[in-house]
C-alpha positions, 0 to 999 in steps of 0.5 A, a space after each residue: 967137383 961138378 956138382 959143387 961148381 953147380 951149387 956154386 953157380 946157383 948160389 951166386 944167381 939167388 944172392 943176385 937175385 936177392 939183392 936186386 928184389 930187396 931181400 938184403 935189407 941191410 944198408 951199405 955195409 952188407 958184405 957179399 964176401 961174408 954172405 957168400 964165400 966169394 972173394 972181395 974183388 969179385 962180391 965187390 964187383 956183384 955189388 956194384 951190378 946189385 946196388 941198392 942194397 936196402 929193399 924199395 920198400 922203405 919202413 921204419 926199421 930200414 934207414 939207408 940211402 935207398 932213392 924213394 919218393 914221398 909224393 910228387 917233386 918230393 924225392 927223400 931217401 929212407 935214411 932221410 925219413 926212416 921210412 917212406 912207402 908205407 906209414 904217416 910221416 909227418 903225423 898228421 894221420 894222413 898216410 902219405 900215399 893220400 896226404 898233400 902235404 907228406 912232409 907237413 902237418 896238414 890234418 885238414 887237407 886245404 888245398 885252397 887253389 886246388 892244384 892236389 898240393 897242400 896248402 901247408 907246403 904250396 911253392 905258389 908264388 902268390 899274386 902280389 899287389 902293391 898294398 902301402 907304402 912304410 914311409 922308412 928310409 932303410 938303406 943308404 947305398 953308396 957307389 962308386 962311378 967315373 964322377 965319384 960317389 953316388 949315395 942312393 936312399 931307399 925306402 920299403 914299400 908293402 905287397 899283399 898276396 891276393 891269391 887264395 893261399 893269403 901268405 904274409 906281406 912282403 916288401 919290395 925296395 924303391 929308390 926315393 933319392 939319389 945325392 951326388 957327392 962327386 969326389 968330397 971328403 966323407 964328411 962333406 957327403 954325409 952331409 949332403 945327404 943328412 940334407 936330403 934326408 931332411 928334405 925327404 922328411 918333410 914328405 913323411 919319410 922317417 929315417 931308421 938307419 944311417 948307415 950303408 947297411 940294408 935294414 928295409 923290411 923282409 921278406 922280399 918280392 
């Protein structure tokens, strides 16, 4: 009877070693009770201290919630990947402990401001510049104050990044004119501001909206 209360005893201590060192590669679903004899509550309770169940050491064949890293500020699990302390994930034949960009495809490596994050996947907000204006008149904002409606026009106008990456143009909204239509009838304000937009159009500006929806150009600054 000792001795198998000893062999018991060692038994449970290298099931908790194992777990804790990743032997048990199986994810979530592996039962201590099956493993090891033990009564539900009790591997229940060895689970929990022995968590996570799947090895560090994430490979293609191992799919889990394991908690790895694909390089800096990029946390991943291996059931998000499949894999992530060794291999090329994102096949571009950089193995992801080198690769810049783990997560995009980036075969050359640029890294234009040289900050050791590819340019594929840089988060730089770029330097933005005013670079010219589109002349649209692309939203039409109607409010509402103690004095009654107050109908603002908006143009777009263009920003270039001047920053080594060169990301695309975005645009910015501008205010161009304001109608104050107090508290007339719809159809009066409407016409105040087809009044105005006449006048703006003189100036160079073109309407491609006449309603309260926001079409000015994407993205945004």
């Amino acid at each position: 009877m000792r001795q198998q209360l000893k062999q018991r005893v060692l038994w449970q201590g290298v099931m908790m070693a194992a777990a804790s060192w990743g032997l048990l590669t199986g994810c979530g679903g592996t039962s201590l009770e099956h493993e090891s004899g033990l009564p539900e509550e009790t591997a229940s309770q060895q689970a929990s201290l022995a968590l996570p169940y799947c090895s560090t050491v994430c490979t293609p064949t191992v799919s889990c919630d394991t908690v790895c890293d694909l390089g800096p500020q990029e946390p991943s699990t291996c059931g998000d990947i499949g894999r992530c302390a060794t291999g090329d994930v994102d096949g571009d034949g950089i193995l992801f402990s080198q690769d810049n960009c783990p997560r995009a495809y980036n075969p050359l490596q640029e890294d234009c401001d040289g900050d050791g994050r590819g340019d594929a996947c840089e988060n730089d907000p770029g330097v933005w510049v005013y670079k010219a204006p589109t002349l649209m008149l692309c939203h039409f904002d109607p409010d509402m104050s103690i004095s009654g409606i107050d109908v603002e026009i908006y143009t777009a106008d263009v920003y270039q990044d001047i920053s080594c990456l060169h990301l695309p143009d975005r645009y910015a909204k501008r205010e161009v004119s304001s109608v104050h239509c107090g508290f007339h009838s719809e159809g009066t304000c409407n016409n105040r501001v087809q009044e105005r937009v006449q006048e703006l159009m003189t100036q160079g500006y073109y309407p491609i909206t006449s309603s309260d929806q926001d079409v000015c150009p994407q993205p945004r600054l």
